[in-house]
TIFITOR-127494 format. One record per residue (C-alpha): residue number from 1; x, y, z. Coordinates in steps of 0.1 Angstrom, whole numbers, plus 2048, in hexadecimal, padded with zeros to 3 digits. Last residue first. Layout:
+-----+------+-------+-----+
! num ! east ! north !  up !
+-----+------+-------+-----+
! NUM !    X !     Y !   Z !
...
+-----+------+-------+-----+
***
This chain:
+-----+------+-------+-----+
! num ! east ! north !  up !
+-----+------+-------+-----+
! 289 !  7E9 !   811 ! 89F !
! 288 !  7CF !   81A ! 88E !
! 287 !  7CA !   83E ! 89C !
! 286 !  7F0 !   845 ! 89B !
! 285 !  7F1 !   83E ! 873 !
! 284 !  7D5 !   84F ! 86D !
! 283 !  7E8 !   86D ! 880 !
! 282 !  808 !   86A ! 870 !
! 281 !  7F9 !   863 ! 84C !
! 280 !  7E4 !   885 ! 851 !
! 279 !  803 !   897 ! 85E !
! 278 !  819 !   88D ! 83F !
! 277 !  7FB !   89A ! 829 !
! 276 !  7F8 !   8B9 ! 83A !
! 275 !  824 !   8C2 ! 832 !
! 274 !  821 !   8B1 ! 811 !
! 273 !  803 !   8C6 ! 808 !
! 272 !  813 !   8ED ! 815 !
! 271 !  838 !   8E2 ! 802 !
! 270 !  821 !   8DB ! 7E2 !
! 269 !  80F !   8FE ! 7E9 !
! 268 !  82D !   912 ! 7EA !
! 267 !  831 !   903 ! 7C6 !
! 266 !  812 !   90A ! 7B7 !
! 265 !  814 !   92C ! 7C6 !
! 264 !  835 !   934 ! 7B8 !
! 263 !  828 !   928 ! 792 !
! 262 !  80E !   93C ! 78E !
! 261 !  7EA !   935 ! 785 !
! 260 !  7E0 !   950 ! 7AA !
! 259 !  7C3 !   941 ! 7BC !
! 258 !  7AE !   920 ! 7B3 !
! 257 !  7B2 !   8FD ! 7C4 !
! 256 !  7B7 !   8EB ! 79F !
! 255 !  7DC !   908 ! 79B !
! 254 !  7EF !   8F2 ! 7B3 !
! 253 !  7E0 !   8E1 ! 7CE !
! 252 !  7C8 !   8C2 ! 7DA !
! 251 !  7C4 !   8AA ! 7F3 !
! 250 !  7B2 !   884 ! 7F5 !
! 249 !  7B5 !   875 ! 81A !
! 248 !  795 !   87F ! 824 !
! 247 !  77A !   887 ! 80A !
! 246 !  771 !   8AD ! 80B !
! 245 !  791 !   8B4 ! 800 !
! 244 !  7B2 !   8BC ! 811 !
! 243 !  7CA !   8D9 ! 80B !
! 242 !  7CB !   8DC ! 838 !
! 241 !  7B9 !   8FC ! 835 !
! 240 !  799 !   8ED ! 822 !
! 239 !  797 !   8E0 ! 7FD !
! 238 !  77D !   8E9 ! 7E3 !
! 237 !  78A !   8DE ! 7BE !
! 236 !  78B !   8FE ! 7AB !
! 235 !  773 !   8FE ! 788 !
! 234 !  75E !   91D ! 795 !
! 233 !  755 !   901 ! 7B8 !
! 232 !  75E !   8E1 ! 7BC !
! 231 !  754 !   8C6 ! 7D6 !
! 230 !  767 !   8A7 ! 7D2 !
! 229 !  74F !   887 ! 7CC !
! 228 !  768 !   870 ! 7C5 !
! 227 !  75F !   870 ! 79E !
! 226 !  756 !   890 ! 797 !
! 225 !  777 !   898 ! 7A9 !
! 224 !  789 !   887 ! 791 !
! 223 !  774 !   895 ! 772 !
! 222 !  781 !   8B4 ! 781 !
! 221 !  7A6 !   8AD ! 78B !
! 220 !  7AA !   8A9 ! 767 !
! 219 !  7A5 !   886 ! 753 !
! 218 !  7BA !   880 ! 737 !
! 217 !  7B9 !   885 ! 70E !
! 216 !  794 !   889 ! 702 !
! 215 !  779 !   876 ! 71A !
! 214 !  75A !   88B ! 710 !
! 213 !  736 !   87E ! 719 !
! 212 !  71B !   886 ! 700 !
! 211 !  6F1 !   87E ! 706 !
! 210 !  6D3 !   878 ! 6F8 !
! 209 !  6E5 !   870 ! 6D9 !
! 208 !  6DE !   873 ! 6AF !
! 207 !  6FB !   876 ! 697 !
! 206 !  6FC !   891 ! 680 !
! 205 !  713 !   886 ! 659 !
! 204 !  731 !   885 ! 64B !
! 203 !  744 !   8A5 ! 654 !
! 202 !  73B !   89F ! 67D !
! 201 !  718 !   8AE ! 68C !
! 200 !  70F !   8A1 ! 6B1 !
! 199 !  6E9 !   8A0 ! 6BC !
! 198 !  6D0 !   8A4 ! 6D3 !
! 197 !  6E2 !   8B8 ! 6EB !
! 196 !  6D1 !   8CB ! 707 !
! 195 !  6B5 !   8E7 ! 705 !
! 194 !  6B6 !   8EA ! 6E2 !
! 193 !  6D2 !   8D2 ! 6D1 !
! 192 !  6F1 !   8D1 ! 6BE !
! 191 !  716 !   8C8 ! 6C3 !
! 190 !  727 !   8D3 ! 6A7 !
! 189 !  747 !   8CD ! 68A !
! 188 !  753 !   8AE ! 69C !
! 187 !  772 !   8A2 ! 684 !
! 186 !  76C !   87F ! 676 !
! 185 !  775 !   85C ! 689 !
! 184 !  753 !   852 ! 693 !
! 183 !  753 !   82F ! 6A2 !
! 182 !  737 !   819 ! 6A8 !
! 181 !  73A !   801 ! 6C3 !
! 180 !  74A !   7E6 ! 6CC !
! 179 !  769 !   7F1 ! 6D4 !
! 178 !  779 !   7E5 ! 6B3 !
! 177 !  79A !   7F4 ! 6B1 !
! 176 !  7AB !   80B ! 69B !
! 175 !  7A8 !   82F ! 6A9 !
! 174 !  7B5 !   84C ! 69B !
! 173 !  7AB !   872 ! 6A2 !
! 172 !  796 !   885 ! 690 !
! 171 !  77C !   88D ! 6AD !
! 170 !  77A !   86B ! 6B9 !
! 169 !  758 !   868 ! 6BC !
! 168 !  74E !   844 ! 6CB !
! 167 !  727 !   839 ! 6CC !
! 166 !  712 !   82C ! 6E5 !
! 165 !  6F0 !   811 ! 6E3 !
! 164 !  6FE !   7F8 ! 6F5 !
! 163 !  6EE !   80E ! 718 !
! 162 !  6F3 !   810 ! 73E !
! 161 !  717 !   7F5 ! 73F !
! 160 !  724 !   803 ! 71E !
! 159 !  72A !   824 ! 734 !
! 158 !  743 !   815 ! 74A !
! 157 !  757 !   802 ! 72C !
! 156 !  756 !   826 ! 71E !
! 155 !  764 !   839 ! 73C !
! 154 !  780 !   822 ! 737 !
! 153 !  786 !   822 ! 711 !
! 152 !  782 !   848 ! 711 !
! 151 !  79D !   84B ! 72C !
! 150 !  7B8 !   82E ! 71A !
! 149 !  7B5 !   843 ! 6F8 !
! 148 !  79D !   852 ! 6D9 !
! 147 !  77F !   869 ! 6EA !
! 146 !  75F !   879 ! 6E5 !
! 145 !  745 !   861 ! 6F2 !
! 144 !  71F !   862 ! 6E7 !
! 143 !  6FD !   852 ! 6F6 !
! 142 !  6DB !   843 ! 6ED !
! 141 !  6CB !   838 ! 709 !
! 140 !  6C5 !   817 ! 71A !
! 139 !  6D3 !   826 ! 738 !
! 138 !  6DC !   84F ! 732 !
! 137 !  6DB !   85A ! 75B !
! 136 !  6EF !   83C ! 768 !
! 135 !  70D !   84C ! 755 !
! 134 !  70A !   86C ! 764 !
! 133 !  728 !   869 ! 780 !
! 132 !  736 !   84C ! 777 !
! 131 !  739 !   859 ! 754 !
! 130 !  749 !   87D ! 758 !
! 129 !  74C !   899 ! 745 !
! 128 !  727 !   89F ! 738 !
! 127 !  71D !   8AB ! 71B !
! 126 !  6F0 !   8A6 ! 71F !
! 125 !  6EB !   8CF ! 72D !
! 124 !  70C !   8CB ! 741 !
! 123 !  71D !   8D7 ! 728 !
! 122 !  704 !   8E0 ! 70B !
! 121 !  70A !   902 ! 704 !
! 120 !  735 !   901 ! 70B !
! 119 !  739 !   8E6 ! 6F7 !
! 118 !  71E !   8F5 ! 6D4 !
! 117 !  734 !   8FD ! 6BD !
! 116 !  755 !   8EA ! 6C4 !
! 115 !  778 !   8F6 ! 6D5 !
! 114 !  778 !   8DF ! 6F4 !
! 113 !  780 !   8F5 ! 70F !
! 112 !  79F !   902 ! 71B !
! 111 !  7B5 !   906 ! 737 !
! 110 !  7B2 !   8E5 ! 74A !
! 109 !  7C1 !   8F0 ! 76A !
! 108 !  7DF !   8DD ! 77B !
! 107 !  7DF !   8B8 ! 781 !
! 106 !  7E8 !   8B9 ! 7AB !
! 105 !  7D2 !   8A2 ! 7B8 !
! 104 !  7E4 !   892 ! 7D5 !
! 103 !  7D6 !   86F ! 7E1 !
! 102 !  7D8 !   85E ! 800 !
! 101 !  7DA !   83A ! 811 !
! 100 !  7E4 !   82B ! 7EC !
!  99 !  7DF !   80C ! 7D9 !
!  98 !  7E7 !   80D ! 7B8 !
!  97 !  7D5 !   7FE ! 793 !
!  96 !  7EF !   7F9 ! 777 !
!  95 !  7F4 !   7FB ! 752 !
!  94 !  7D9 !   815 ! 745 !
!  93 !  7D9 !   828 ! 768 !
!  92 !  7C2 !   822 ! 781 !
!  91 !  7C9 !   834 ! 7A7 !
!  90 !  7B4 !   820 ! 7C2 !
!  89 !  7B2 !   831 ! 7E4 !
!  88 !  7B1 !   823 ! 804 !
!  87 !  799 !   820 ! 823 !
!  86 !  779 !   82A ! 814 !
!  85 !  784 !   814 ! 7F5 !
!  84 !  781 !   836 ! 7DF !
!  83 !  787 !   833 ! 7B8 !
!  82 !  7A5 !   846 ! 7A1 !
!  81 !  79D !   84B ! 77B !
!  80 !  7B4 !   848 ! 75B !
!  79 !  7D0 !   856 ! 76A !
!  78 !  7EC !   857 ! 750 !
!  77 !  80E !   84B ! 751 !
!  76 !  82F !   857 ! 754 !
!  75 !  834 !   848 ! 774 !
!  74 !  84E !   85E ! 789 !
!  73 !  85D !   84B ! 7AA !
!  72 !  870 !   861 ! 7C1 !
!  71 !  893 !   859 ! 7C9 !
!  70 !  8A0 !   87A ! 7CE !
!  69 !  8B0 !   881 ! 7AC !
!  68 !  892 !   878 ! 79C !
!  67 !  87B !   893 ! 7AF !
!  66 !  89C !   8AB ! 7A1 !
!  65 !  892 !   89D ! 780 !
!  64 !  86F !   8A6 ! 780 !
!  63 !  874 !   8CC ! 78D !
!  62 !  88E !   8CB ! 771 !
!  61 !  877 !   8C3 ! 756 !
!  60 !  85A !   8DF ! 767 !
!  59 !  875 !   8FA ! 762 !
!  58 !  87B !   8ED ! 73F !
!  57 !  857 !   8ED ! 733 !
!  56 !  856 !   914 ! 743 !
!  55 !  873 !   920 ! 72D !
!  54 !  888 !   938 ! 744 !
!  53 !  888 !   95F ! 740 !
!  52 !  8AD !   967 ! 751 !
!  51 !  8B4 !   972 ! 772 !
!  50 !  8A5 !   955 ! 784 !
!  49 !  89F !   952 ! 7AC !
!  48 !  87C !   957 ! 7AC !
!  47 !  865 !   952 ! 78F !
!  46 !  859 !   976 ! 77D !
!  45 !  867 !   96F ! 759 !
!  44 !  856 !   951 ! 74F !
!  43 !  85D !   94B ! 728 !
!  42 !  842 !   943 ! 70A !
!  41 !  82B !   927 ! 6FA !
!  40 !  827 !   912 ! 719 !
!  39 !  81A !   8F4 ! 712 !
!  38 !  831 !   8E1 ! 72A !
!  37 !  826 !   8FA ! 745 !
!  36 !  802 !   8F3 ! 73E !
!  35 !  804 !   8CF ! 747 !
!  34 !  826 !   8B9 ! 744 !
!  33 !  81B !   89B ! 739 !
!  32 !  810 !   878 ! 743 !
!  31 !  80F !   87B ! 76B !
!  30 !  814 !   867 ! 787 !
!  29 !  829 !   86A ! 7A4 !
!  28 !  82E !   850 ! 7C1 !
!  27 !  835 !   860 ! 7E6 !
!  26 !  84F !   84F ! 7FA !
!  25 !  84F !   85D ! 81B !
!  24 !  86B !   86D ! 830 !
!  23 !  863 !   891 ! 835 !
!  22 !  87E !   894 ! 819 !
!  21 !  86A !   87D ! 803 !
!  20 !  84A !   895 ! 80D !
!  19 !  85D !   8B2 ! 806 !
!  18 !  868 !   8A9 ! 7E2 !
!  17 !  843 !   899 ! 7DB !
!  16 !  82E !   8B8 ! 7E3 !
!  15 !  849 !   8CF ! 7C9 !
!  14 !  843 !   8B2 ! 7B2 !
!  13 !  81C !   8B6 ! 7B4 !
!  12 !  817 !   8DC ! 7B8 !
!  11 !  837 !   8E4 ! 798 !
!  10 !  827 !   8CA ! 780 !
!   9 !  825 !   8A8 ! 781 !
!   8 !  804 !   89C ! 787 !
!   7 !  7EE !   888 ! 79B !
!   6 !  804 !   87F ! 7BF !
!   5 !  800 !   85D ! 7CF !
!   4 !  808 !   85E ! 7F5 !
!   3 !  80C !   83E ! 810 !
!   2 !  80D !   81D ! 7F4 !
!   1 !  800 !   800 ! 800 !
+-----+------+-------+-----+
***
């Protein structure tokens, strides 16, 4: 049983695991890429300690291979969904399924939407981000899923369990497998509807469906938190003075709690989780014993 798992690689999540190996725990870290640092299409010129402009995905490279130096495990994987056993946590990836006493969700903050006529009218009006959470809501219906890798796969073998009747969108994107199920391969163009969607438009044709989930890419801290329960408010996971959620033993920092996007704050928070996280495992530790 592994003590901490830590979502995410970026500046919150490795700054979390450096002082929590130093506090004397071995935290695992698991991310795919390098968030919104490693997209980052200038230079950062206010960070402490640096006289020159330095190039953000190179900052966040060197935040991963200092966490390397010190012995700390890095899976470059992707989180495909992460379950509560009441008294552990299950953390799915495409290869592997760990046990751990806590969680630290420290993804960053998805920041755009899906760029197609008709996503920001219908989400939440029939698009929905998450199929544990409004699955049970389209049985025997007629439903959509935009996706093309391990985390559309996974929230589709969930969804196949309400209805047969679904089909796959990948939105241009590749996929050579039979799933089952009809696949779509051409562009979206719209999503269409009155008061919800009733409909999605690609090149070829308009495809009928009471309702659309979207599993593009990976899961954020979001569709996480949709799926734990986590209370979130404006798109910022909810967290009280100690950087924990509203479900013990699962914490939060870095830009998904809200506040200043900047780099500093992400880090001061990582050195603020490990610090509450190494007192939680302390104290769950002394009431079981």
């Amino acid at each position: 049983m592994n003590q901490v798992i830590i979502i995410g690689k970026g500046p919150a999540g490795i700054s979390a695991a450096i002082y929590l190996k130093r506090a004397g725990i071995d935290p695992i870290v698991i991310g795919k890429d390098l968030g919104a640092l490693g997209d980052y299409k200038s230079t950062i010129e206010n960070y402490y300690g640096f006289d020159q402009p330095i190039d953000g995905k190179k900052l966040i490279e060197d935040g991963i291979k200092q966490a390397s130096f010190l012995g700390i495990q890095i899976i470059d994987e992707t989180v495909i969904s992460i379950k509560d056993n009441i008294d552990h946590f299950s953390v799915i990836t495409k290869t592997s399924n760990l046990q751990s006493e806590t969680v630290l969700l420290a993804t960053g903050k998805t920041r755009e939407n899906l760029s197609i006529p008709g996503y920001r009218k219908f989400k939440g009006k029939g698009i929905s981000m998450c199929a544990t959470c409004d699955g049970y809501f389209y049985r025997k219906k007629k439903i959509g899923i935009v996706g093309c890798g391990h985390y559309m796969k996974h929230e589709l073998e969930y969804l196949s369990r309400m209805t047969k009747d679904i089909t796959v969108f990948t939105h241009g994107n590749e996929l050579d497998e039979d799933l089952g199920f009809p696949i779509i391969k051409e562009p979206i163009l719209e999503f269409g509807g009155i008061d919800k969607i009733s409909y999605v438009k690609t090149k070829n044709g308009t495809h009928e469906v009471d309702g659309l989930f979207i599993a593009l890419g990976a899961p954020s801290s979001i569709e996480f938190a949709n799926q734990l329960g986590l209370i979130v408010e404006k798109g910022n996971l909810i967290i009280n003075q100690e950087y924990q959620t509203n479900v013990p033993g699962i914490f939060a920092a870095g830009d998904i709690t809200g506040g200043k996007l900047q780099i500093a704050k992400a880090v001061y928070d990582g050195m603020e989780v490990a610090d509450y996280i190494y007192k939680y495992l302390k104290f769950k530790k002394t009431k079981t014993a």
